[in-house]
RODO-165254 format. One line per field, with one value per residue: residue number from 0; residue in three letters; x, y, z of N, C-alpha, C in turn. Coordinates in pm, whole numbers. Layout:
N
num <- (NUM|...);
residuo <- (ALA|...);
nu <- (X|...);
nv <- (Y|...);
nw <- (Z|...);
cau <- (X|...);
cav <- (Y|...);
caw <- (Z|...);
cu <- (X|...);
cv <- (Y|...);
cw <- (Z|...);
REM end
This chain:
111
num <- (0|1|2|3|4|5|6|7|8|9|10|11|12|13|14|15|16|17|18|19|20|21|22|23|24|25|26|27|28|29|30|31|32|33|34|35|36|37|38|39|40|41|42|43|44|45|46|47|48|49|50|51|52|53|54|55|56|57|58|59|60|61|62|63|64|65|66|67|68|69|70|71|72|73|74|75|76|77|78|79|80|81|82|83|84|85|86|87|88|89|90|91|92|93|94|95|96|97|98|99|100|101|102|103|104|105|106|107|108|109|110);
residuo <- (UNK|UNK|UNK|UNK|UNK|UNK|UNK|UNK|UNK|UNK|UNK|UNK|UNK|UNK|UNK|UNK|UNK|UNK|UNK|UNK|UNK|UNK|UNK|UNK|UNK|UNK|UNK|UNK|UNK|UNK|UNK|UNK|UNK|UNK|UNK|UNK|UNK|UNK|UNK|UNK|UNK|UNK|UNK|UNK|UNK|UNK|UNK|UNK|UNK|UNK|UNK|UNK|UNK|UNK|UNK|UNK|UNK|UNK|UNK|UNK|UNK|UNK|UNK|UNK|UNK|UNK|UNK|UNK|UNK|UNK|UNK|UNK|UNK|UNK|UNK|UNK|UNK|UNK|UNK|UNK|UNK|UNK|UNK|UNK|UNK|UNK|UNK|UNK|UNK|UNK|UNK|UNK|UNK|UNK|UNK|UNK|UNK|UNK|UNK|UNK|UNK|UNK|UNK|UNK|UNK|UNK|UNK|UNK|UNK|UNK|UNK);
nu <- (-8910|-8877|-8732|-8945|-8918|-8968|-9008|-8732|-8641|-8312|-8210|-7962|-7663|-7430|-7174|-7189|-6970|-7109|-7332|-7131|-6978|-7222|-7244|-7103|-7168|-7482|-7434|-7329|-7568|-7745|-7623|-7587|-7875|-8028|-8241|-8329|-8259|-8337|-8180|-8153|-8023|-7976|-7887|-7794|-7985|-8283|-8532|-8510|-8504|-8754|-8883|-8780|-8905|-9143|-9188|-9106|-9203|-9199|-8902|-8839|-8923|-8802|-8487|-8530|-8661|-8586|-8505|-8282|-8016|-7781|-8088|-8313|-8602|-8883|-9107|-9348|-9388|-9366|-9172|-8892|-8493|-8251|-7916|-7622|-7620|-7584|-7563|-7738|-7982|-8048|-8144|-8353|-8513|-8585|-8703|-8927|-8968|-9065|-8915|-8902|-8841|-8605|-8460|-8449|-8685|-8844|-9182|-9479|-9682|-9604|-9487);
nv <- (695|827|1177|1359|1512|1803|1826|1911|2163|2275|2416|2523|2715|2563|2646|2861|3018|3039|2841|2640|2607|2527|2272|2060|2113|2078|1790|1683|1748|1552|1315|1312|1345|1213|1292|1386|1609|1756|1829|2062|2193|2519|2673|2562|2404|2399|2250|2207|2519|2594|2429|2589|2823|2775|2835|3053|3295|3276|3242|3482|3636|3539|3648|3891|4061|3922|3579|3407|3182|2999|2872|2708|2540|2476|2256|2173|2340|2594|2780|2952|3005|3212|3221|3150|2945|2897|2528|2463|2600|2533|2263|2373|2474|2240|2124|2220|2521|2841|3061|3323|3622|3567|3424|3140|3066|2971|2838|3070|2902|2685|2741);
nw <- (536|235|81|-97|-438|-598|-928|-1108|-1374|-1531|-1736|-1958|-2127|-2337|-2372|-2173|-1898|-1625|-1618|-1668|-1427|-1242|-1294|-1121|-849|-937|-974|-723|-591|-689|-610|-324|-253|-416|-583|-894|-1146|-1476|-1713|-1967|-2280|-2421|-2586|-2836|-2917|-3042|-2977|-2691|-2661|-2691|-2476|-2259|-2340|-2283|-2036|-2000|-1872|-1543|-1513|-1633|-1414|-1182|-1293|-1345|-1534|-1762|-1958|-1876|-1900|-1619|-1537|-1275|-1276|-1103|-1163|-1090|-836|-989|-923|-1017|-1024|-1129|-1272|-1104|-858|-483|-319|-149|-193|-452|-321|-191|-360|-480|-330|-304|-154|-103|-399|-484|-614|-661|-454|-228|16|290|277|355|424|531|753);
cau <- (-8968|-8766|-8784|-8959|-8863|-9038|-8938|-8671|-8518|-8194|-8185|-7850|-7607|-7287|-7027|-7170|-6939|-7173|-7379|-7049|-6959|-7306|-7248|-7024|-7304|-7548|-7395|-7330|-7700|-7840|-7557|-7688|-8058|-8134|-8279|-8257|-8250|-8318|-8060|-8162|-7921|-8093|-7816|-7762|-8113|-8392|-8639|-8491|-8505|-8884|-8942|-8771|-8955|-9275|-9099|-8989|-9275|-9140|-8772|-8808|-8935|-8638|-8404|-8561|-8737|-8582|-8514|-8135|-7947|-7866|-8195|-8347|-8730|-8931|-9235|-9500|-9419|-9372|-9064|-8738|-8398|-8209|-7822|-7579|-7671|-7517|-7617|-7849|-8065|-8071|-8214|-8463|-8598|-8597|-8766|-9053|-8979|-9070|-8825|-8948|-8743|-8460|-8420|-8576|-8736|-8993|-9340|-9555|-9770|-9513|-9440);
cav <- (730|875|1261|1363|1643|1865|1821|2013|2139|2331|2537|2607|2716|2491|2751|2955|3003|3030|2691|2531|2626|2471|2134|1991|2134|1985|1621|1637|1716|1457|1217|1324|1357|1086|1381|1394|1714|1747|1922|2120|2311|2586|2745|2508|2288|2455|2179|2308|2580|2604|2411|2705|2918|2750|2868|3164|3406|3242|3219|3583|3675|3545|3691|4011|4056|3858|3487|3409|3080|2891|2873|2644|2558|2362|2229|2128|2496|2737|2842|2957|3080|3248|3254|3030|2908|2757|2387|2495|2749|2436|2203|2429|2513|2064|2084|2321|2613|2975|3122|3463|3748|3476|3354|3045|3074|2850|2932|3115|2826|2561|2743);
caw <- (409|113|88|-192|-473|-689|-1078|-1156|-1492|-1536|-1821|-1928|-2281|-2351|-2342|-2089|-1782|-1514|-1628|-1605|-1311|-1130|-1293|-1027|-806|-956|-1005|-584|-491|-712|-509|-205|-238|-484|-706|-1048|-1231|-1585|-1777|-2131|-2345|-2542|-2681|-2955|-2901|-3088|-2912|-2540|-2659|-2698|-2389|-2197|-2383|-2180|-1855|-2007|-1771|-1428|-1565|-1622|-1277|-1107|-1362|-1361|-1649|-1874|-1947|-1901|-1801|-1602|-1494|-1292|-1277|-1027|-1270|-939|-760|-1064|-898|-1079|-987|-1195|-1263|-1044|-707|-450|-316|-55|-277|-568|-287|-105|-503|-528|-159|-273|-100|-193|-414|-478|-554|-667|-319|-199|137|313|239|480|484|616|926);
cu <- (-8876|-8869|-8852|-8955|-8956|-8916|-8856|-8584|-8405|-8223|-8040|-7747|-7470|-7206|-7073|-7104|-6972|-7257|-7292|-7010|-7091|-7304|-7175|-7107|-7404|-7551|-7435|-7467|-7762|-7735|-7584|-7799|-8114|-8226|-8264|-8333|-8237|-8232|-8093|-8111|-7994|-8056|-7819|-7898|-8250|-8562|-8619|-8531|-8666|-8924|-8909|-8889|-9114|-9313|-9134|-9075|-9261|-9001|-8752|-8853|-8800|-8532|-8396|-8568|-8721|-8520|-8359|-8073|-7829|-7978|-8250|-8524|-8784|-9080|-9344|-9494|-9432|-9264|-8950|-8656|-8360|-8038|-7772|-7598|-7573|-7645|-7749|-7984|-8119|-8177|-8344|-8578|-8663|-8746|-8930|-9074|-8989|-8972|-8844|-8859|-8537|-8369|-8485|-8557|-8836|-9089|-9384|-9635|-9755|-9480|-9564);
cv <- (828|1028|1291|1546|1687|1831|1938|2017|2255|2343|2588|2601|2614|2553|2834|2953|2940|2922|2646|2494|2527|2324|2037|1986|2071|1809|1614|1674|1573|1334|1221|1300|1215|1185|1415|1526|1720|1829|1959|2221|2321|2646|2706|2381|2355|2389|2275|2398|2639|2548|2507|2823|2890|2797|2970|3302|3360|3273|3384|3649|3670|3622|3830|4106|3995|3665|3428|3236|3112|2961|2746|2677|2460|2379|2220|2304|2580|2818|2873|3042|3079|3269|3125|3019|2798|2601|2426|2555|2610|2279|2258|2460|2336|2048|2191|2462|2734|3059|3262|3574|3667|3410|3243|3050|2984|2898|2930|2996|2699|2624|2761);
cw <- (336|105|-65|-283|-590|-840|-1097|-1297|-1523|-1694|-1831|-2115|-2227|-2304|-2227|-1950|-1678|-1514|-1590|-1489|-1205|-1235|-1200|-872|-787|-935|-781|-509|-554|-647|-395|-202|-313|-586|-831|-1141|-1367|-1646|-1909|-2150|-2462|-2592|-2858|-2962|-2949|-2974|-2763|-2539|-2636|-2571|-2270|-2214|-2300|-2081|-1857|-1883|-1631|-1417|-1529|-1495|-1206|-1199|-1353|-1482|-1784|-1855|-2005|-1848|-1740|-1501|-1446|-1249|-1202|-1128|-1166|-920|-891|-1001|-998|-969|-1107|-1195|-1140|-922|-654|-420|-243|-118|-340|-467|-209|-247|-500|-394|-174|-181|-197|-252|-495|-469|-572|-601|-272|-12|191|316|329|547|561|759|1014);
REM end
């Protein structure tokens, strides 16, 4: 049986460095996993921009207090990370684990 992944959307500006940087990232989990990650740029996307803005009280948890990309967001958990992650972090967020504190961990209630 095929694993299955929480919705995830990436949050991230055009020019910004540290987005660019996790697109190569990105591309090789959704080649692995079979996961597909939505991608919205809210620099220059007024619409994105507003659907971040939905996020934006999770977003800013992980961030720490404010609502920065890249960001990503698991839509099922209510999870975010904040800022660039490696691969592991980006699939344990896909995998539903607790990411609390901008770390993703497995939730108390899985072990």
């Amino acid at each position: 049986m095929a694993k299955k992944y929480g919705r995830v959307i990436e949050f991230y500006g055009e020019s910004c460095p540290h987005c660019m940087s996790m697109k190569p990232i990105i591309q090789e989990i959704e080649t692995e996993t079979g996961a597909s990650i939505q991608k919205l740029e809210v620099w220059n996307n007024k619409e994105n921009s507003h659907k971040m803005e939905a996020h934006k009280e999770i977003i800013a948890e992980a961030c720490g207090g404010f609502a920065g990309v890249p960001a990503f967001v698991n839509v099922d958990t209510k999870q975010a990370l904040c800022g660039a992650h490696d691969k592991d972090d980006i699939i344990r967020l896909l995998e539903g684990e607790d990411c609390s504190d901008n770390i993703c961990k497995p939730h108390t209630k899985n072990k």
